[in-house]
N, C-alpha and C positions, 0 to 999 in steps of 0.2 A: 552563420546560422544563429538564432536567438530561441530560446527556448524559457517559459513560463512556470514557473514550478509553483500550483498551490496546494496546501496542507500543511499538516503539523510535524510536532520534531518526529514523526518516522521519514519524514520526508526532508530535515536540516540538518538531522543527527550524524555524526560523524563526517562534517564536512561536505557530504552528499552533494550538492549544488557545484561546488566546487570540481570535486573529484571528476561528476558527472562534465562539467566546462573541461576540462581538463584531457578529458577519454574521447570526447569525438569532436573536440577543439571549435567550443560553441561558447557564446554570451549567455553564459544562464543567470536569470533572475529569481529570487524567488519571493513571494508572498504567502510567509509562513508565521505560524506563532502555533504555541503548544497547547494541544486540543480543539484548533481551528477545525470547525464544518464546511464542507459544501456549501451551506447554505448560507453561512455569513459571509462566504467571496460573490456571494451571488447578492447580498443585502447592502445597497449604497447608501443604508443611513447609517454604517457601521461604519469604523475609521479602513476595517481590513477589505471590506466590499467598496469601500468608495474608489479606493486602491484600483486595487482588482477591476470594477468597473471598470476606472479610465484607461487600464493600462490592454484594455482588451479593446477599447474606443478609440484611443489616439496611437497605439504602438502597434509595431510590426511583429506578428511572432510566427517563426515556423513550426512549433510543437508547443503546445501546454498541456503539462502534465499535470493530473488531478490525481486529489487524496484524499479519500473519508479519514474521517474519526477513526482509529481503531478499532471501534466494536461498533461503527456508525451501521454499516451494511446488511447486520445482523438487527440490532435493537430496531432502528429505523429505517430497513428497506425500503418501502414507500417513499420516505422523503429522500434517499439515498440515488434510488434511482430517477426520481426527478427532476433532483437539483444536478443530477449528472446531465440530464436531456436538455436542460438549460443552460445550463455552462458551456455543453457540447454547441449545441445553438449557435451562440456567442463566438466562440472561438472557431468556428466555420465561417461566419461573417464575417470574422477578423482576418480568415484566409491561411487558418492553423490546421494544424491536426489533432485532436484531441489523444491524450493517450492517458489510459486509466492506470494508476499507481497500485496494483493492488498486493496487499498488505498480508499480515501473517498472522495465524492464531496467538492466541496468548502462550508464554512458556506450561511445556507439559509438566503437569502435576501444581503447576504454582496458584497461589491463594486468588490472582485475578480470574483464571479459567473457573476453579469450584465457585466462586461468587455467580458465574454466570449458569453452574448448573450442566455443565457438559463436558464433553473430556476431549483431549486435542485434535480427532481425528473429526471429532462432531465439528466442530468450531470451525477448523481447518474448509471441510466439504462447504459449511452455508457460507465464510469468505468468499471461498473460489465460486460456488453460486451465484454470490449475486455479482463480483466485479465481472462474472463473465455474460452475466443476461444485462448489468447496463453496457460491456463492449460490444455485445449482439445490438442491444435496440438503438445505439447509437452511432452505429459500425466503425468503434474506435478501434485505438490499436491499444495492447495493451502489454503490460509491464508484469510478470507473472510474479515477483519477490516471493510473495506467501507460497506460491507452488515450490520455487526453488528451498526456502526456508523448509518447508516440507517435507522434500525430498530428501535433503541432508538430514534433517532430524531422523527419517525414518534409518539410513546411511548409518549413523551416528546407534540409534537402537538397534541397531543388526551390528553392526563393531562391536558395542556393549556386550553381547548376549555371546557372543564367539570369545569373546576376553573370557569371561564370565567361566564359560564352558573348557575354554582352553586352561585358565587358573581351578578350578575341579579338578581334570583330568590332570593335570600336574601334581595337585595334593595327594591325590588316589592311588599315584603311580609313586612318589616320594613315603607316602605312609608306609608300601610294600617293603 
């Protein structure tokens, strides 16, 4: 099996490619660099779409997996789900399966989320929004990370709040 990976370091970081080669015993590639677009794996006048081009032209691949920008899906929907529909395109004609990378809000409370004006939960919903209307209009399959990141986050604030509760009850009951 050969499998295609484009996007940026949420998609290189921690060996990712690797790890991934490794768990379902596949040839993965990838075509990454940090804060790569969509749209530049799709642009062959760039060095990373000239790439990407060929390697979707002359190679065999059974899965490419695709990755916005981190805050691509949000800021730039429009071109986000586009450049999904063309990629998707492409890599159907190559005789792949497209499967959508999608990604996770920014960390809760931290300085990148207030820059954008919204609080995790917000951020979190228009992600999964929109990675899941381009796996609808492009009937990919898709990779849910930011759901899972989500769901432990919330996991993680429910432990907190019981800690929290249980270190109280314990002062309360010591104070007597």
């Amino acid at each position: 099996m050969r499998v295609l990976m484009l996007g940026n370091s949420f998609t290189f970081a921690n060996n990712m490619p690797e790890t991934l080669a490794n768990l379902i015993d596949a040839e993965v590639v990838q075509h990454t660099r940090g804060g790569v677009r969509l749209a530049e794996q799709l642009n062959p006048n760039t060095k990373m779409g000239g790439i990407t081009q060929a390697a979707l032209e002359n190679e065999k691949w059974d899965y490419v997996i695709l990755q916005e920008m981190s805050n691509g899906p949000i800021t730039s929907r429009e071109s986000f789900l586009n450049n999904t529909a063309l990629l998707c395109e492409r890599i159907r004609s190559n005789g792949a399966v497209p499967v959508l990378y999608a990604t996770w809000a920014y960390q809760k409370g931290g300085k990148q989320l207030e820059s954008f004006g919204m609080d995790y939960d917000e951020m979190y919903q228009k992600m999964y929004d929109a990675y899941h209307e381009a796996a609808d209009q492009n009937d990919a399959l898709i990779a849910d990370v930011g759901k899972c990141f989500y769901e432990e986050a919330t996991k993680q604030d429910i432990l907190l709040k019981m800690a929290v509760i249980q270190m109280s009850l314990d002062l309360g009951l010591q104070r007597r």
